[in-house]
C-alpha positions as a Markdown table, in Angstrom:
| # | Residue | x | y | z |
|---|---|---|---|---|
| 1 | Unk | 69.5 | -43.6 | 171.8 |
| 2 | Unk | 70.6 | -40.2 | 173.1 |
| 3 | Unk | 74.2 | -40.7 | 172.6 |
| 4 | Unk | 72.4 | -41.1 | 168.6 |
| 5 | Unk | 70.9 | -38.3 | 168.8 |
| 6 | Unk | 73.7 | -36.0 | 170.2 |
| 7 | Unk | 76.0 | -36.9 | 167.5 |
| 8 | Unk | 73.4 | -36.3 | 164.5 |
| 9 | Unk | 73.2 | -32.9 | 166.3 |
| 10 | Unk | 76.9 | -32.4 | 166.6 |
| 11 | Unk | 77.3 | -33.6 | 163.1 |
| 12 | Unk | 74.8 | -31.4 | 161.8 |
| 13 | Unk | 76.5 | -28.2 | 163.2 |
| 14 | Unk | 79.9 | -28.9 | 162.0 |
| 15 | Unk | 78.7 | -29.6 | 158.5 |
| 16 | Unk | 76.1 | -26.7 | 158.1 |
| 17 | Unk | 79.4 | -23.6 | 159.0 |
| 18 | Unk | 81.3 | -25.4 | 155.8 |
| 19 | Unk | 78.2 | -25.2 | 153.4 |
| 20 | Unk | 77.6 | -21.9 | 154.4 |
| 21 | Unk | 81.3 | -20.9 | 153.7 |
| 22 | Unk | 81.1 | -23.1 | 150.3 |
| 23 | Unk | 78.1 | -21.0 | 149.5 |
| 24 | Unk | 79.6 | -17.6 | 150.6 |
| 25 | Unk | 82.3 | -17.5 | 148.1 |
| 26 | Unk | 83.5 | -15.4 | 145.5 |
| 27 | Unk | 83.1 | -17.1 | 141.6 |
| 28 | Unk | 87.1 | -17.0 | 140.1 |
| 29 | Unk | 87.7 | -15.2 | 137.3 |
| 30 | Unk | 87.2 | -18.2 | 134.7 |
| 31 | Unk | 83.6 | -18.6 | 136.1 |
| 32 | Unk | 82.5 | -15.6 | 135.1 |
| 33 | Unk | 84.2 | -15.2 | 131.8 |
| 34 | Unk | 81.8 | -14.3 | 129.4 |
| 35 | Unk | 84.3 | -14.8 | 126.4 |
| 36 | Unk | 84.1 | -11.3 | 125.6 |
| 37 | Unk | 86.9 | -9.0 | 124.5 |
| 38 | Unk | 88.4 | -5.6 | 123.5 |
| 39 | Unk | 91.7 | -5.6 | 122.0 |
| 40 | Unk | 93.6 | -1.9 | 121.2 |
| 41 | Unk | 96.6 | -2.3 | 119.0 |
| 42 | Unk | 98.6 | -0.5 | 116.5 |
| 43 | Unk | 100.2 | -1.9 | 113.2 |
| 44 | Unk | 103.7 | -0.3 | 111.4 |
| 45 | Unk | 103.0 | -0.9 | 107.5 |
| 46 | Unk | 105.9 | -1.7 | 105.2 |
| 47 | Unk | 106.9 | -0.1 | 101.9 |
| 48 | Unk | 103.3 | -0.5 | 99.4 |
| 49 | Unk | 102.5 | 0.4 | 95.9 |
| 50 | Unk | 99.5 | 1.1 | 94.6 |
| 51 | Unk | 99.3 | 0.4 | 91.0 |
| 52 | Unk | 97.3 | 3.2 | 88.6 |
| 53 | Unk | 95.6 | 2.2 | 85.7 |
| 54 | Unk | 95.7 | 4.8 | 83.1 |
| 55 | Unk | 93.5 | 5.2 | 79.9 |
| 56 | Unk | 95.5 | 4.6 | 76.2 |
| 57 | Unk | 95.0 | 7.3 | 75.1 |
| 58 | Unk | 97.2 | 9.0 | 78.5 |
| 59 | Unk | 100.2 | 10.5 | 78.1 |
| 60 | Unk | 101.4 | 8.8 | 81.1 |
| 61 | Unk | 102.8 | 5.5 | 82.0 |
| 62 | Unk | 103.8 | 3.3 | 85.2 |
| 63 | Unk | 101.7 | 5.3 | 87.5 |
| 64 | Unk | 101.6 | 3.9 | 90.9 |
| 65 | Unk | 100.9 | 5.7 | 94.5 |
| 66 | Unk | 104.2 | 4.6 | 96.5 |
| 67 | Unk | 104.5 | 4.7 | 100.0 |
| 68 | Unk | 107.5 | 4.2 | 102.8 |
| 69 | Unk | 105.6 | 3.4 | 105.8 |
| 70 | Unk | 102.0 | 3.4 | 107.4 |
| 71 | Unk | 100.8 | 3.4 | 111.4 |
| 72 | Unk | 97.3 | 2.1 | 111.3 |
| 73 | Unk | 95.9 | 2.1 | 115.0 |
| 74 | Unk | 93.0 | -0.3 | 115.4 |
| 75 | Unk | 90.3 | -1.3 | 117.7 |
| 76 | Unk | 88.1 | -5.0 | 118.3 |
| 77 | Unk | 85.3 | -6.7 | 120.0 |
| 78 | Unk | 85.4 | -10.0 | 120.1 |
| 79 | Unk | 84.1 | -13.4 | 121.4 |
| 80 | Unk | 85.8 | -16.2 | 122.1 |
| 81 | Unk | 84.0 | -20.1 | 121.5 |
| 82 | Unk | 84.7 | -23.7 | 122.1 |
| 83 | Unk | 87.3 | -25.0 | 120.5 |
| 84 | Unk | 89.8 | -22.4 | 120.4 |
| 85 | Unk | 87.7 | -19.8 | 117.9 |
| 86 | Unk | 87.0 | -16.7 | 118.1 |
| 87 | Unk | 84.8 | -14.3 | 116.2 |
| 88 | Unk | 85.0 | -10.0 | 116.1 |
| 89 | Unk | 84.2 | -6.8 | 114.3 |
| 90 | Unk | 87.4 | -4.9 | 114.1 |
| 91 | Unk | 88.6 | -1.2 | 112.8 |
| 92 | Unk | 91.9 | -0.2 | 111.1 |
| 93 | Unk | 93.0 | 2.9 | 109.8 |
| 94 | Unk | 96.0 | 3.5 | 107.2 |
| 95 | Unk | 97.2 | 6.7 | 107.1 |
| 96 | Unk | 100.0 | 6.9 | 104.4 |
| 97 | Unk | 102.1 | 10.4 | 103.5 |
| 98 | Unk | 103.0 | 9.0 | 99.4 |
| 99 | Unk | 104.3 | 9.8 | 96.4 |
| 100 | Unk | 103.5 | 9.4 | 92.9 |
| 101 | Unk | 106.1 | 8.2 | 90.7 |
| 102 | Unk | 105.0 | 7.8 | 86.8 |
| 103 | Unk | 106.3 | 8.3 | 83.5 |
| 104 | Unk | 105.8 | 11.0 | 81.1 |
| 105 | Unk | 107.8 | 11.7 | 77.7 |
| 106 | Unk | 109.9 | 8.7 | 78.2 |
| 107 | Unk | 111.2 | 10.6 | 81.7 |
| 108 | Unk | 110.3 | 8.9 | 84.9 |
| 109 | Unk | 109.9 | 11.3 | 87.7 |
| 110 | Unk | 108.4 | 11.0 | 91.4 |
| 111 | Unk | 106.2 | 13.7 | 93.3 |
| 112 | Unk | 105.5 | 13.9 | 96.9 |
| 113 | Unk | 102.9 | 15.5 | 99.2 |
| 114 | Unk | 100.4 | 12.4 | 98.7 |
| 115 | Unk | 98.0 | 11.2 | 100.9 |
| 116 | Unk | 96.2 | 8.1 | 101.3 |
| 117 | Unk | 93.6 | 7.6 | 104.3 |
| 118 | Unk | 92.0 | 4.3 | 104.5 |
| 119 | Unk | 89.3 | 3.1 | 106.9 |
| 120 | Unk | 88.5 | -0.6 | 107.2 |
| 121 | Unk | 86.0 | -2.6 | 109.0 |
| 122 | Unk | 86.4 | -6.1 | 109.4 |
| 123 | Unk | 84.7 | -9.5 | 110.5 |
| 124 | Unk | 87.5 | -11.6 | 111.7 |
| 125 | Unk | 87.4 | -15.2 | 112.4 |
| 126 | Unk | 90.7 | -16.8 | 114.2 |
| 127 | Unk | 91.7 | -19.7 | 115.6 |
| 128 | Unk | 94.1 | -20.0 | 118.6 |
| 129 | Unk | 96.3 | -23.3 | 119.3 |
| 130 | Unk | 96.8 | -23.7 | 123.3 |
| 131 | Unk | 100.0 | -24.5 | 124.3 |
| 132 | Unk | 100.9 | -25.6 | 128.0 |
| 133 | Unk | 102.8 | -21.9 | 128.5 |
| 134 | Unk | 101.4 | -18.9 | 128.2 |
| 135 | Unk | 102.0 | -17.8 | 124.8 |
| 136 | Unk | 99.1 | -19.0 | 122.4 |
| 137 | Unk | 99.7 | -18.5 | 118.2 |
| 138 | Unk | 96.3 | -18.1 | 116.0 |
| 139 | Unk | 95.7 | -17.4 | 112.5 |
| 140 | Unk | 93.1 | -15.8 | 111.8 |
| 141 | Unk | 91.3 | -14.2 | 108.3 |
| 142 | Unk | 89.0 | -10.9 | 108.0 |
| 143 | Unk | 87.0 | -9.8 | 105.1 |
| 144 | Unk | 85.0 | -6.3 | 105.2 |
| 145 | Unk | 84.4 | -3.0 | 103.7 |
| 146 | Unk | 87.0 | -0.6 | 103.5 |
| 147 | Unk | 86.9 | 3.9 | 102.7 |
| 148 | Unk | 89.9 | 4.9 | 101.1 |
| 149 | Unk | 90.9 | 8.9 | 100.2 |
| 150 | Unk | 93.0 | 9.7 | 97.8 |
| 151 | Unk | 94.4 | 13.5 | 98.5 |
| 152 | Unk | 96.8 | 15.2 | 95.9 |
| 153 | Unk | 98.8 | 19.0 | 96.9 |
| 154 | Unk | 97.1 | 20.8 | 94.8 |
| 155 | Unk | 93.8 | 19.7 | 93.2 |
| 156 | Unk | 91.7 | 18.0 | 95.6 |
| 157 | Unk | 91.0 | 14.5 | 96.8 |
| 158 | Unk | 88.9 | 11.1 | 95.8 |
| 159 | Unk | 87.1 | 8.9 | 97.4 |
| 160 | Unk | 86.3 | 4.8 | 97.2 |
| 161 | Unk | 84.6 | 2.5 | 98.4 |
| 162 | Unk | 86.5 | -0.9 | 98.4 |
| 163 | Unk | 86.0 | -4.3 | 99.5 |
| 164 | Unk | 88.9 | -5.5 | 101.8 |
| 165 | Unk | 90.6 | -8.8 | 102.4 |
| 166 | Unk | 93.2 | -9.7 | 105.4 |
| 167 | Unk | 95.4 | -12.8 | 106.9 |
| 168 | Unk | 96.9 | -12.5 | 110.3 |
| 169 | Unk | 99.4 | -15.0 | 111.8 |
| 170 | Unk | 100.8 | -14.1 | 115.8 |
| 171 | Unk | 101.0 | -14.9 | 119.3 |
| 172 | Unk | 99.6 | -13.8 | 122.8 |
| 173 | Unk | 100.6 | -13.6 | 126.0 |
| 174 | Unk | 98.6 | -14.4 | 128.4 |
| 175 | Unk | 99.7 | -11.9 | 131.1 |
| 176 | Unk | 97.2 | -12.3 | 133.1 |
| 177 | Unk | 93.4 | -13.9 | 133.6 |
| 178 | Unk | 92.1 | -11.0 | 132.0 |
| 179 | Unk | 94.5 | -9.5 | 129.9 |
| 180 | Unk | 96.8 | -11.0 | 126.8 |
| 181 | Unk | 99.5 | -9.4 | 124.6 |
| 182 | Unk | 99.9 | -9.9 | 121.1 |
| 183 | Unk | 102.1 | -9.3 | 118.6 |
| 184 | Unk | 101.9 | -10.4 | 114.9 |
| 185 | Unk | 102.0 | -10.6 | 111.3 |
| 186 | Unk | 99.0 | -8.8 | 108.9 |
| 187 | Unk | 98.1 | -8.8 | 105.4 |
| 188 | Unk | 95.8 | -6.6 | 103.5 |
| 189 | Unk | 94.3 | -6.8 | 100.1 |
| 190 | Unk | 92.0 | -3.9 | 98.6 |
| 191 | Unk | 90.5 | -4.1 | 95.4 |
| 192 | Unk | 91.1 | -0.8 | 93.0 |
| 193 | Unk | 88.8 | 0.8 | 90.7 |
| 194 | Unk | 88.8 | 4.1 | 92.7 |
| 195 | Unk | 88.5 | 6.7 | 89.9 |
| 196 | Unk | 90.7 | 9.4 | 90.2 |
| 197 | Unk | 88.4 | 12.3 | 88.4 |
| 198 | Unk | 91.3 | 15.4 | 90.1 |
| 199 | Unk | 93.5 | 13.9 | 86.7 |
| 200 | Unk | 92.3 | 14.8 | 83.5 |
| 201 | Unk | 93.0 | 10.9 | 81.9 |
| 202 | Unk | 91.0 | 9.8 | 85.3 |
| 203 | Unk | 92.5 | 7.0 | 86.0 |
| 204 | Unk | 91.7 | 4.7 | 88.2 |
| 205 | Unk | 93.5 | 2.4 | 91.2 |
| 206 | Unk | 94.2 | -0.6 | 91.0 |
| 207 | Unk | 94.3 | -3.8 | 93.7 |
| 208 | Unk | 96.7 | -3.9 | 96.3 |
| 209 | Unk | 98.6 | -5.2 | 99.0 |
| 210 | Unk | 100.0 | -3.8 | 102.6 |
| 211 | Unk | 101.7 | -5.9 | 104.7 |
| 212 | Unk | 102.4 | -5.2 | 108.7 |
| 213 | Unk | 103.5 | -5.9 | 111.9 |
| 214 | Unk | 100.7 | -5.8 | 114.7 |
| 215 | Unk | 101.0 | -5.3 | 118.5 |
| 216 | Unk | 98.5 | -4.9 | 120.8 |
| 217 | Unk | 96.7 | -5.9 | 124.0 |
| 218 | Unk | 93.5 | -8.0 | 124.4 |
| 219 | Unk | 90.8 | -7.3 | 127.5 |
| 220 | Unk | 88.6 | -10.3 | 128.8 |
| 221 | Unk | 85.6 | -8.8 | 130.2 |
């Protein structure tokens, strides 16, 4: 009976140092994922037009804002979900040096010294699709509100407020537990009927497109 009770005891105190260790230990980095992001990026916009819609009785014709290219920096929040989704208010700013190119008399000319400012807020919704590497594509849509400026050289600026549309297509790269890089493709749709009141026809814009490339790098926290 003693040599029982001797190895209960002895079995007892080897067991109780490994519970203690078990309990002592530091939760990995998956455990205490919330899901929660940041992402900081920037996007290089291609060559855009922005139509003008001028009155009939204008002297003018084929007005359109044209610009060469755009950097647009912009910020996220996010959450990420089961399944592969994830959710996030984001910010993007277009800032575009344009000209205006339009037709008078039967001459087409162009004028430079533009400016178009736009400032976009968007609820995204994307979905990734895991792979057994690191690199992860998603697709993702946004849809938001979106401040635009319209400056001319001389006579002032106007101001809209538009709704806003985009698709984005990419990949990340999971570079480590807490931190992925991305790179990808952006579209971006405005509607018009900003009315520009600096022209004496006031015209107003019309919808538009501006396609990019994104990069950028996403913090789990």
């Amino acid at each position: 009976m003693t040599n029982i009770k001797a190895i209960a005891i002895t079995a007892a105190l080897l067991c109780s140092p490994l519970h203690a260790v078990a309990g002592d230990q530091e939760p990995s980095a998956k455990d205490t994922d919330n899901g929660f992001y940041a992402s900081f990026g920037v996007s290089i916009g291609f060559e855009n037009s922005v139509p003008i819609r001028v009155p009939s009785y204008s002297p003018y014709s084929n007005e359109s804002f044209e610009s060469k290219q755009t950097v647009a920096p912009n910020v996220a929040i996010g959450k990420s979900f089961s399944g592969a989704w994830r959710a996030e208010v984001e910010y993007v700013g277009y800032f575009a040096d344009t000209e205006l190119k339009a037709t008078f008399g039967g001459v087409n000319y162009k004028n430079g010294g533009y400016m178009i400012d736009t400032n976009a807020f968007f609820f995204n919704i994307f979905k990734d699709f895991p792979t057994s590497t690191k690199f992860t594509p998603y697709l993702g849509i946004g849809i938001g509100p979106a401040f635009t400026r319209y400056s001319t050289p001389a006579v002032g600026s106007e101001s809209g407020t538009l709704l806003a549309g985009q698709g984005k297509a990419g990949i990340s790269y999971s570079a480590s537990p807490k931190t992925d890089i991305y790179i990808g493709y952006r579209i971006l749709g405005l509607t018009g009927g900003t009315k520009l009141g600096f022209w004496s026809d006031k015209p107003t814009t019309e919808s538009s497109f501006q396609q990019s490339l994104d990069a950028g790098i996403r913090y789990k926290f």
